[in-house]
C-alpha positions in Angstrom: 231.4 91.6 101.4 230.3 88.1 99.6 227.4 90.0 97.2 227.5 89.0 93.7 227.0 91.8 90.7 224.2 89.5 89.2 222.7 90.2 93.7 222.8 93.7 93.3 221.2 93.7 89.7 218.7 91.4 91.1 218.1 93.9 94.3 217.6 97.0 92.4 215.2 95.2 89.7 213.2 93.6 92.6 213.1 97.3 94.4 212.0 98.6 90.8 209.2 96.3 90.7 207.8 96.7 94.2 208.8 93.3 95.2 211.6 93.9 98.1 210.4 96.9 100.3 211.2 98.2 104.2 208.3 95.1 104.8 210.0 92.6 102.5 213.7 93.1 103.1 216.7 91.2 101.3 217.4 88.6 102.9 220.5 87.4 101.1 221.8 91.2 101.1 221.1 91.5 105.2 223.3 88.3 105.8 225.8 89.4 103.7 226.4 92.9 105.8 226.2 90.9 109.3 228.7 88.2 108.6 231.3 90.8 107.1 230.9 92.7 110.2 230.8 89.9 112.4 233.9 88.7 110.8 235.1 91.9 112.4 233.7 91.8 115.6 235.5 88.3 115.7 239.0 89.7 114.5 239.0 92.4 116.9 237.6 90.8 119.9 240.1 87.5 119.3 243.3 89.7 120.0 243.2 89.8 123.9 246.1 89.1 126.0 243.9 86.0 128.1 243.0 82.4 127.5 240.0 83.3 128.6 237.3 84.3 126.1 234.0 86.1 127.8 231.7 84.2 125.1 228.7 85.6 126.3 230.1 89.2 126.0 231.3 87.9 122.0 227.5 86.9 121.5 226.6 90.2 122.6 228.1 91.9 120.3 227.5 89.5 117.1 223.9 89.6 118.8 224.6 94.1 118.3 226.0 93.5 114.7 223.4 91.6 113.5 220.6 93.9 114.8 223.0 96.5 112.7 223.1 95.0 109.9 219.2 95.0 109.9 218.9 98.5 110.6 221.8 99.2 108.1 219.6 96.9 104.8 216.1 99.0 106.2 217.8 102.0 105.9 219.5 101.4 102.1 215.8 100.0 100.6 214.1 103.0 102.5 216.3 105.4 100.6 216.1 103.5 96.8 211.8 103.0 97.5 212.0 107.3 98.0 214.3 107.3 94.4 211.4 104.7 93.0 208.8 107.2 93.5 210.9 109.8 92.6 212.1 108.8 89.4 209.2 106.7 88.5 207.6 109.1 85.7 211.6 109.6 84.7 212.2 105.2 83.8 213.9 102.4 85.0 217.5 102.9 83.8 217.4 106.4 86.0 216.6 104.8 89.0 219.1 102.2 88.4 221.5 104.4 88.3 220.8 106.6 91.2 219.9 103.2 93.1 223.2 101.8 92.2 225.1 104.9 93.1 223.3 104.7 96.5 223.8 101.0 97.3 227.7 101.6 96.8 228.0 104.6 99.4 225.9 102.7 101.7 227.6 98.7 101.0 231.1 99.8 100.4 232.1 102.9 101.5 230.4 103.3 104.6 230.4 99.4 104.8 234.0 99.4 104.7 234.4 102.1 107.8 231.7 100.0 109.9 233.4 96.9 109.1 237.1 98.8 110.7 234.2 100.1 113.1 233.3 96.5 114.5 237.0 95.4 115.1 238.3 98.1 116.9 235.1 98.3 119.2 235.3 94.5 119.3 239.3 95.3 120.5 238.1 97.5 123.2 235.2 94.9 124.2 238.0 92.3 124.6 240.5 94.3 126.5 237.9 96.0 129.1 237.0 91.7 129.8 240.4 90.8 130.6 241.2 93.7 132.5 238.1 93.0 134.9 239.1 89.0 134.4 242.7 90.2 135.6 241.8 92.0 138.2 243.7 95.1 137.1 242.1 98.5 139.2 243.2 100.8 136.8 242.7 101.7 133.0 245.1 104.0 130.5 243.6 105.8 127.5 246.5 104.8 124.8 246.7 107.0 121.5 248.6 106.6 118.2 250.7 109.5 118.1 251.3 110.8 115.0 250.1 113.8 112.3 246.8 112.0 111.6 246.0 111.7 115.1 242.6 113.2 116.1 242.7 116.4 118.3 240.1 114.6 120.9 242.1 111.7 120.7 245.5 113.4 121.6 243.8 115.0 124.6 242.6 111.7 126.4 246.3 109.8 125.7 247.8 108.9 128.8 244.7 109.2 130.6 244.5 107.1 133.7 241.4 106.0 135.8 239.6 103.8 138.1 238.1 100.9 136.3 234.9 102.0 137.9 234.7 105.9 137.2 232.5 106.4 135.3 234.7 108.2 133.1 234.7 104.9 131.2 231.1 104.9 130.5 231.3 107.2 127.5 235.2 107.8 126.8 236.6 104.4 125.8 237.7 103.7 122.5 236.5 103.9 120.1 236.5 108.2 119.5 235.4 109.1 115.8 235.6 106.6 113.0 239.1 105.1 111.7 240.3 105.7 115.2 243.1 104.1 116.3 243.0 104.5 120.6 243.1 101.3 122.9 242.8 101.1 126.6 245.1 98.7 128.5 245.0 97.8 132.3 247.6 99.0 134.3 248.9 96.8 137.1 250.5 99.8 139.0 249.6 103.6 138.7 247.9 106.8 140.1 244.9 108.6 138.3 245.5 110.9 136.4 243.4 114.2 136.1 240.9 114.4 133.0 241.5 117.3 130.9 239.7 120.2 131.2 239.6 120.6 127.3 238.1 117.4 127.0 236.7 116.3 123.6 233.4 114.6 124.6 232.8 111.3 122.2 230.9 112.0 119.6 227.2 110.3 120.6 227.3 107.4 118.3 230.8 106.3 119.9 229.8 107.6 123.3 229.7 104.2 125.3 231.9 101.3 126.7 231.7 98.2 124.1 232.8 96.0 126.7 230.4 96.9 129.2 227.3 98.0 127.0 228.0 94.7 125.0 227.7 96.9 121.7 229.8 97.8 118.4 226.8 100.4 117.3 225.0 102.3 120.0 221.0 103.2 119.6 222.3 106.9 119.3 223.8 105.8 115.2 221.2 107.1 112.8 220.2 103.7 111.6 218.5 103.4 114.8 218.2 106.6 115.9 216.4 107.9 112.6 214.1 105.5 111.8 210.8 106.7 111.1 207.8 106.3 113.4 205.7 104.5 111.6 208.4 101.7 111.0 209.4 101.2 114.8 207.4 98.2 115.4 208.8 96.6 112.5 211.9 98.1 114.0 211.3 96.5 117.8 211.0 92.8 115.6 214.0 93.5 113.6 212.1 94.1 110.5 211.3 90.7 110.5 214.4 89.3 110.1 216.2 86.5 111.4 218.7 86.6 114.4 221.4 84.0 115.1 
């Protein structure tokens, strides 16, 4: 992500001193977040096997991504305003520390597995479009198979359905974070029974990107867990802007 040291020092003094707050987000920080995950959402959905691009599905879900990355900067300057108060009688260089510490779980390492996040929902998104582009009437559930393939993974590979069961509503790719699965049409093939020791999608993954038009579903905590009192500002995406 394109953030400068001298941002985040910046950031955490302007948090410090009451100045950026859940009502006066970063800007610079929140642009940052959405145009490293749309550069995602733009690798992964760019890969499809058609000429033809669905761009209104793509704005969809840089529309998703952007709403996100809102959520996402709320939720980071929620957490260091609670250390503020917390550490307030403690000093400055404590809170920068334990702000510092925060902002790097929250804009690197979990930023990192969104951003993986984004392209292989945006990969699914693009796939499910040109299967309905090419007419195909039936969908495979494809897994990586190896030792670090997830057990609810290995359980849906090979998978075949109806493009219209419903099936597809909550089990396409993506399954769990890093996961690896694809669908791909299939031009001729029977269904195939769904296993009876099926691994539900965990709630945050539980939806069809290409149909819901989403990488992050309202069921991901940085939605899902916002508190009350914030959800108008919520509703108007905290007041920032939107593409």
């Amino acid at each position: 992500m394109d953030y400068s040291e001298s941002q985040i020092e910046a950031l955490l003094d302007s948090i410090w001193a009451g100045k950026t707050n859940v009502k006066n987000l970063p800007l610079g920080l929140y642009e940052a977040i959405a145009v490293y995950l749309v550069k995602g959402v733009d690798l992964g959905f760019n890969t499809g096997k058609t000429k033809i691009i669905d761009s209104i599905l793509l704005e969809e879900l840089r529309l998703n991504t952007y709403l996100f990355a809102g959520a996402k900067t709320f939720n980071y300057v929620l957490s260091a305003q609670i250390l503020v108060d917390e550490q307030r009688l403690i000093g400055k260089k404590e809170f920068i520390e334990l702000a510092r510490t925060q902002y790097d779980l929250h804009n690197d390492t979990w930023l990192k597995a969104e951003y993986d996040t984004a392209i292989g929902q945006a990969q699914t998104a693009r796939e499910w479009s040109d299967i309905k582009e090419l007419g195909l009437e039936m969908v495979e559930y494809v897994t990586v198979e190896d030792p670090n393939t997830d057990e609810a993974c290995r359980i849906k590979n090979g998978v075949i359905r109806s493009v219209n069961d419903p099936f597809w509503d909550t089990e396409s790719p993506l399954t769990h974070y890093n996961c690896r699965c694809l669908i791909r049409g299939v031009y001729e093939g029977k269904e195939t029974p769904i296993p009876k020791n099926l691994i539900p999608n965990q709630s945050i993954f539980a939806g069809n990107p290409g149909k819901a038009g989403e990488i992050f579903n309202n069921k991901h905590p940085y939605f899902a867990e916002i508190p009350n009192q914030y959800g108008k500002l919520a509703k108007e995406n905290f007041n920032l802007p939107l593409p």
